[in-house]
C-alpha positions as CSV (number, residue, x, y, z in Angstrom):
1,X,0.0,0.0,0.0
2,X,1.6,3.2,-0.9
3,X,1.7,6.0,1.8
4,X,-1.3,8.8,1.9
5,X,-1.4,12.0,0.2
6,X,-3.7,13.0,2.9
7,X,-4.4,12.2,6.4
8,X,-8.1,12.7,6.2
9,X,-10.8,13.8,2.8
10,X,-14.3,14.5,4.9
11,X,-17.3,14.6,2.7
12,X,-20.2,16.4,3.3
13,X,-22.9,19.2,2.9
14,X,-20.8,23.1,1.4
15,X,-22.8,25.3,3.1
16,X,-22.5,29.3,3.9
17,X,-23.5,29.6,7.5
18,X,-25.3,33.2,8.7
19,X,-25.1,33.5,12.2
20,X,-27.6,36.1,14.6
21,X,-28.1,36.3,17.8
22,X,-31.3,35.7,18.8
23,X,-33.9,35.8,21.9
24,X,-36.2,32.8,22.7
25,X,-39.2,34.4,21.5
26,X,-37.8,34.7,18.2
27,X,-38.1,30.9,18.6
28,X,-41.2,30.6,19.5
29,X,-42.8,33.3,17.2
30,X,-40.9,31.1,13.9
31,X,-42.4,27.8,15.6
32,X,-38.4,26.3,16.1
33,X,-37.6,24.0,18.3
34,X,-34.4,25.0,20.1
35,X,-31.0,23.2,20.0
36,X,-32.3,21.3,16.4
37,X,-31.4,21.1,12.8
38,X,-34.0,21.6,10.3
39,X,-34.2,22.0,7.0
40,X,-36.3,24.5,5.1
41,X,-37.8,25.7,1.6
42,X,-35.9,28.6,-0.1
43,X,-38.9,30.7,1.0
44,X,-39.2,29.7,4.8
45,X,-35.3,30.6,4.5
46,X,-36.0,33.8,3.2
47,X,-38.5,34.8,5.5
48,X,-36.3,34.1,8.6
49,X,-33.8,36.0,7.2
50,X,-35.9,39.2,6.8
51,X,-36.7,38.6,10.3
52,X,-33.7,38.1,12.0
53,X,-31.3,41.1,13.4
54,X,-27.5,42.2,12.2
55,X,-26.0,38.7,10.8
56,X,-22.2,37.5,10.0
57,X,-21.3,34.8,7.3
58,X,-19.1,32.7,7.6
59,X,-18.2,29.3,5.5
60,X,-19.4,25.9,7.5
61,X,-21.1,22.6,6.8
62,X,-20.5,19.8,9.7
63,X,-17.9,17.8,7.2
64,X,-16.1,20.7,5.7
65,X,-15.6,22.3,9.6
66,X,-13.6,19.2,10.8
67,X,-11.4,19.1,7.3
68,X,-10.7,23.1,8.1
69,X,-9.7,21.9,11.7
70,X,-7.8,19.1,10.6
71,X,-5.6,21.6,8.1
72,X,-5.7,23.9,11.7
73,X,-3.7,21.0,13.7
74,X,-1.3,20.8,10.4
75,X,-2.9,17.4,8.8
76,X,-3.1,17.3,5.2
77,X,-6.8,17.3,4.2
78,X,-9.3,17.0,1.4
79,X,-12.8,18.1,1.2
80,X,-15.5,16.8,-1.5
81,X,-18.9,18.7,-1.6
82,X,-21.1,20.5,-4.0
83,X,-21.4,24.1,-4.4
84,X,-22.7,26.4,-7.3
85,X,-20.7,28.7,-9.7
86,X,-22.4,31.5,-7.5
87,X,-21.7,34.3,-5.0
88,X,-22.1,32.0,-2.1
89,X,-20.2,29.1,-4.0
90,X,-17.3,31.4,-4.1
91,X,-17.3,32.6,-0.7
92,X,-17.3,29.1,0.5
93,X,-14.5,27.8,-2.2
94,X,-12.0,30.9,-1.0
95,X,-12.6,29.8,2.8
96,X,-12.0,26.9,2.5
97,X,-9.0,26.8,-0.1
98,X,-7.4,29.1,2.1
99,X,-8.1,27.5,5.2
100,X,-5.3,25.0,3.9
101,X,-7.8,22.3,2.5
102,X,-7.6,20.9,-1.1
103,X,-11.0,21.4,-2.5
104,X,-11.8,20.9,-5.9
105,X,-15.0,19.5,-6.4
106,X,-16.3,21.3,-9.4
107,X,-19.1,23.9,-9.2
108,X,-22.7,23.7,-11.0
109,X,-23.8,25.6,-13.3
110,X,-27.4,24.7,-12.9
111,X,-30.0,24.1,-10.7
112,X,-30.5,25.5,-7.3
113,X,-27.9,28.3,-5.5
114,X,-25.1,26.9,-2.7
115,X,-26.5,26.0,0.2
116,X,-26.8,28.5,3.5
117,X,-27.7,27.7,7.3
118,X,-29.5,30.3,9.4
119,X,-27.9,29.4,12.4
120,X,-29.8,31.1,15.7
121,X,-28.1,31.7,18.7
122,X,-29.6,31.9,22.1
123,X,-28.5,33.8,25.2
124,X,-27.3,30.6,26.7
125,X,-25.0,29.8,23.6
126,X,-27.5,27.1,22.2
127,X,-27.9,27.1,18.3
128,X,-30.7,26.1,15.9
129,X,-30.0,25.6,12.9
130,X,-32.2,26.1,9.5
131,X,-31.0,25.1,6.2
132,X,-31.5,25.2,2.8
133,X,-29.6,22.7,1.1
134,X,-29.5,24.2,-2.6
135,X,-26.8,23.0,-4.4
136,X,-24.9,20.5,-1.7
137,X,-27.9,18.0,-2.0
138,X,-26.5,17.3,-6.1
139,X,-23.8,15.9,-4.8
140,X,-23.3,12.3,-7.3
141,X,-21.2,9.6,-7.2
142,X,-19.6,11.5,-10.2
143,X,-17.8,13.9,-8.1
144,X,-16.4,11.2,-6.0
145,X,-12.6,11.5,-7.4
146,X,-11.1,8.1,-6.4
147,X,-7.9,9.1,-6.8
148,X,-8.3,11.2,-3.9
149,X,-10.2,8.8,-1.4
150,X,-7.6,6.0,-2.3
151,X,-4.9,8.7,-1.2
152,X,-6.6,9.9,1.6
153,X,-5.6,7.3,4.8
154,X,-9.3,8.0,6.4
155,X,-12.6,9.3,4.7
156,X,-14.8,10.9,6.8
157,X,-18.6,10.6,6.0
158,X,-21.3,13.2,7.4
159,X,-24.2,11.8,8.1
160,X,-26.6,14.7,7.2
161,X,-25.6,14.0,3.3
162,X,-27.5,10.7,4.1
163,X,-30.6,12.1,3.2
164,X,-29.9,12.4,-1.1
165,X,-30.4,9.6,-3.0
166,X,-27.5,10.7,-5.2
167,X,-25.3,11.5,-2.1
168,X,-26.1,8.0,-0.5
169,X,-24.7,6.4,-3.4
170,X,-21.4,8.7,-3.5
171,X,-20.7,7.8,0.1
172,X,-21.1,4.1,-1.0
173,X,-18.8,4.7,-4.1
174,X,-16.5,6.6,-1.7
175,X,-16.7,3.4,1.1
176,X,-15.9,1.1,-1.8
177,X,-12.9,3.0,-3.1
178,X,-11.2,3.2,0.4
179,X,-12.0,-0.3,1.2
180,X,-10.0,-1.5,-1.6
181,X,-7.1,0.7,-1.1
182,X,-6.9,-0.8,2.2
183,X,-7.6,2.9,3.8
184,X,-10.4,3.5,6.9
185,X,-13.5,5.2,6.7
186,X,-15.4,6.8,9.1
187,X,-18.9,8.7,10.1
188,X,-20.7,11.2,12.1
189,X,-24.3,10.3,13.1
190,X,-24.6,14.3,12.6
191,X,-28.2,14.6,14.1
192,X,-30.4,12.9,16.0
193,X,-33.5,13.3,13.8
194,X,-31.0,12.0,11.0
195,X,-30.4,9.0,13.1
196,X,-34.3,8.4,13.5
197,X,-34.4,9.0,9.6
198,X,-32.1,6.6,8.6
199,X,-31.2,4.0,11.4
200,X,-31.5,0.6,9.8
201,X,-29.3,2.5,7.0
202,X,-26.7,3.7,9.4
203,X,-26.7,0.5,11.3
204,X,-26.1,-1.3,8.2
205,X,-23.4,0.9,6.8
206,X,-21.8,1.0,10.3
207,X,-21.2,-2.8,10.2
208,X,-20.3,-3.0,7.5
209,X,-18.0,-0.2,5.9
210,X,-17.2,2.1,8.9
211,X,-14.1,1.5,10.9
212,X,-14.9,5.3,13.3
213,X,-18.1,6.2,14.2
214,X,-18.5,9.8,15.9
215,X,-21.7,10.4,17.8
216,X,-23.2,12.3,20.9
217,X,-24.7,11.0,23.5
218,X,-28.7,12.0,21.9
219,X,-27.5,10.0,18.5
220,X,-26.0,7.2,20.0
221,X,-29.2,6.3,21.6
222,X,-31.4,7.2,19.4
223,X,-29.1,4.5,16.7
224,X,-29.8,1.4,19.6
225,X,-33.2,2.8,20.6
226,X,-32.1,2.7,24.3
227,X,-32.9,5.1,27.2
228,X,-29.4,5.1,28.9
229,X,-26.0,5.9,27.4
230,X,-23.9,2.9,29.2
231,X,-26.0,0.4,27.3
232,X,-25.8,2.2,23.6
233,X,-22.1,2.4,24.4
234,X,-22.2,-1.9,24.8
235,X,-23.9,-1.9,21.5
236,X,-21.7,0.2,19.6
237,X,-18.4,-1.9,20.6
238,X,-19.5,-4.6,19.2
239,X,-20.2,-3.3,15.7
240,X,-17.4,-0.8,15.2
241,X,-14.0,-1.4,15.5
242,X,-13.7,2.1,17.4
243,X,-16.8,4.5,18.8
244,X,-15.6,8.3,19.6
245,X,-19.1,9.2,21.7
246,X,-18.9,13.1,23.0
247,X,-21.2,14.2,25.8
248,X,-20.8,17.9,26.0
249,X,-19.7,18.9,29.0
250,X,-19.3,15.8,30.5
251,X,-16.4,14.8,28.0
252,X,-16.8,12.3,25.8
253,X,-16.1,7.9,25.9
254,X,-14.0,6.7,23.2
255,X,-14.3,2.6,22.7
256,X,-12.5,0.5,21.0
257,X,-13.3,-3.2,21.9
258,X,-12.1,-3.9,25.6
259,X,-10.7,-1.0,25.9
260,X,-13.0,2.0,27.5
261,X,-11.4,5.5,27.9
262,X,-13.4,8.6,29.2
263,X,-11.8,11.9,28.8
264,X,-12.6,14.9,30.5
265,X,-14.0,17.9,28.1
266,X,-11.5,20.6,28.1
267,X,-12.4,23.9,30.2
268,X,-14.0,26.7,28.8
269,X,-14.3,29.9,30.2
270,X,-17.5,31.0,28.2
271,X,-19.5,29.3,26.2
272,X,-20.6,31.6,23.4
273,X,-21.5,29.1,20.4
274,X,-22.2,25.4,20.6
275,X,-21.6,25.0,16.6
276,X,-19.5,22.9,15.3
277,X,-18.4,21.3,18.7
278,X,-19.0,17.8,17.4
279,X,-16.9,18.5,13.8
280,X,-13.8,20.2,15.7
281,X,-13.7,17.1,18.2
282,X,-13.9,15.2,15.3
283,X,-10.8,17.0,13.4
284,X,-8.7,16.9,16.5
285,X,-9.3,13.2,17.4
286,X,-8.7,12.4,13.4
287,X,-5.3,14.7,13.5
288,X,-4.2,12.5,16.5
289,X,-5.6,9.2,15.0
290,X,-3.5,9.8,11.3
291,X,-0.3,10.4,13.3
292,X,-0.6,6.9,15.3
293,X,-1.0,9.0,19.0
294,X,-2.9,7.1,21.7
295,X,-6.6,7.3,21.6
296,X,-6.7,9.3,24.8
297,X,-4.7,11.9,23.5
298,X,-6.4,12.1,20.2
299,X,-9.5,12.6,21.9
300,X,-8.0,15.6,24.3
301,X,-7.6,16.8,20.9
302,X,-11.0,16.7,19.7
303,X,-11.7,18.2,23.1
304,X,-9.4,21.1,23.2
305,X,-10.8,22.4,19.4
306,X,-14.0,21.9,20.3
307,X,-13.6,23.8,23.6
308,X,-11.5,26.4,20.9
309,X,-14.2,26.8,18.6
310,X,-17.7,26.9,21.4
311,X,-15.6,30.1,22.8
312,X,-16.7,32.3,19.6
313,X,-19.2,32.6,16.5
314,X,-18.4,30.8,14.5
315,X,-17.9,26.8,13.2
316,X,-14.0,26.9,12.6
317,X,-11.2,27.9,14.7
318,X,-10.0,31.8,14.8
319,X,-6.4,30.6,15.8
320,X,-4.1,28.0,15.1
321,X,-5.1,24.8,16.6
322,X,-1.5,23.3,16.2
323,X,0.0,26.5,17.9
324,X,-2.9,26.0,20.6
325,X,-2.0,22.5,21.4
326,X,1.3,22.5,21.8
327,X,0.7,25.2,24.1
328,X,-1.1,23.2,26.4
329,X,1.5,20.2,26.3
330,X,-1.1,18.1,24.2
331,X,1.5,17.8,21.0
């Protein structure tokens, strides 16, 4: 097997996040349940925008945050998602280029505009997100380039691109390829109403295909249908080789076979924005994971970016994650 050309290639949803701050009225009086992700029409999206106060853009989707996090720690990273030859499309292809990740997916020319998330933020820090998909959902199995999942040494799949028929079949494409270049692939459950969506899929493609599986403690039960963590995290063990399972503020478990580890979630002074917690762990614990560290350490990775990136607005890092872990003896 030759060596990688990257360390990690994440595929997933390119999407233009908008952040505003929001009070819990505003919730109420839009009829959005707090803490969720749903999608919307390009109309309902419209109307919450007119709505909404004084907002700040900034590039995101889950699987394209933890490839800019990865490129953060230093990793060499891909990213394979769909945007259109737009404004937005732009926007996001500049980010994320010069963020350090290879992107080169190529744009449409038709159909509907790059995706956007209205991402609401509560006093307490809590975000809602609601998203039109647009363009990301046209993501095919043509725009699955095998040389780059056969050189990447783990491709990351995000679970919300489960939804697409298309998409489904480009993550199975992009399975297949890695398998038989001997490389690992791995998931994010992404969502709990994703989970209930697609569970015997997920369950399926997790015995089968996935080698990681990320997931919070809300997914991870809803996958098994259980009430109590402590029993989904039995159920997981023995159909993954290894299970990274964050619980906020309570850390997160990481399992692999016999072996149980529970780290502590970093401290954070403040928390100002709960998006993208999950995908920074994720980049951290991969970043740690491609360079052979223990899985403790690579998961006080994934806990000191995701403690990083809750301290702002904002789904990627504002500093250099490498820089930042050094500095606290974790590299």
């Amino acid at each position: 097997m030759t060596q990688p050309t990257f360390d990690v290639l994440t595929i997933g949803n390119a999407i233009v996040d908008v952040f505003s701050r929001v009070d819990e009225g505003f919730l109420t009086r839009h009829n959005v349940t707090k803490g969720m992700m749903r999608l919307v029409s390009e109309k309902e999206s419209a109307e919450l925008f007119e709505d909404m106060g004084p907002s700040t853009q900034i590039s995101g989707g889950s699987g394209a945050n933890t490839a800019v996090g990865v490129a953060s720690f230093g990793g060499k990273v891909a990213f394979i998602g769909k945007v259109k030859a737009d404004a937005l499309g732009r926007v996001f292809s500049h980010d994320t280029r010069s963020a350090g990740v290879h992107f080169e997916t190529p744009h449409a020319t038709a159909g509907p505009t790059t995706a956007s998330s209205l991402i609401l933020i509560t006093p307490d820090g809590e975000r809602t997100m609601n998203t039109f998909l647009g363009a990301c959902v046209h993501l095919s199995p043509g725009d699955i380039d095998e040389a780059i999942v056969s050189q990447a040494r783990v491709t990351y799949l995000e679970g919300y691109l489960w939804d697409p028929p298309l998409a489904k079949q480009a993550f199975k494409k992009a399975a297949r390829i890695a398998r038989d270049a001997g490389r690992l692939v791995s998931i994010t459950l992404s969502d709990s109403f994703c989970v209930d969506r697609h569970r015997d899929s997920f369950l399926d493609l997790i015995r089968n295909d996935i080698d990681i599986v990320f997931a919070n403690e809300k997914e991870i039960t809803s996958l098994y249908q259980v009430e109590h963590f402590d029993e989904a995290l039995q159920r997981v063990r023995k159909d993954c080789a290894i299970a990274a399972l964050t619980r906020s503020e309570a850390g997160c478990v990481i399992v692999k076979g016999d072996e149980i580890h529970v780290v502590e979630a970093h401290p954070v002074e403040k928390l100002v924005d709960a998006t993208g917690a999950g995908d920074l762990f994720a980049s951290g614990f991969l970043y740690g994971f491609t360079r052979d560290l223990p899985l403790v350490q690579c998961a006080r990775l994934g806990a000191l970016a995701a403690a990083e990136v809750i301290s702002h607005v904002g789904a990627r890092p504002e500093l250099s994650l490498n820089a930042h872990a050094k500095a606290q003896g974790l590299l």
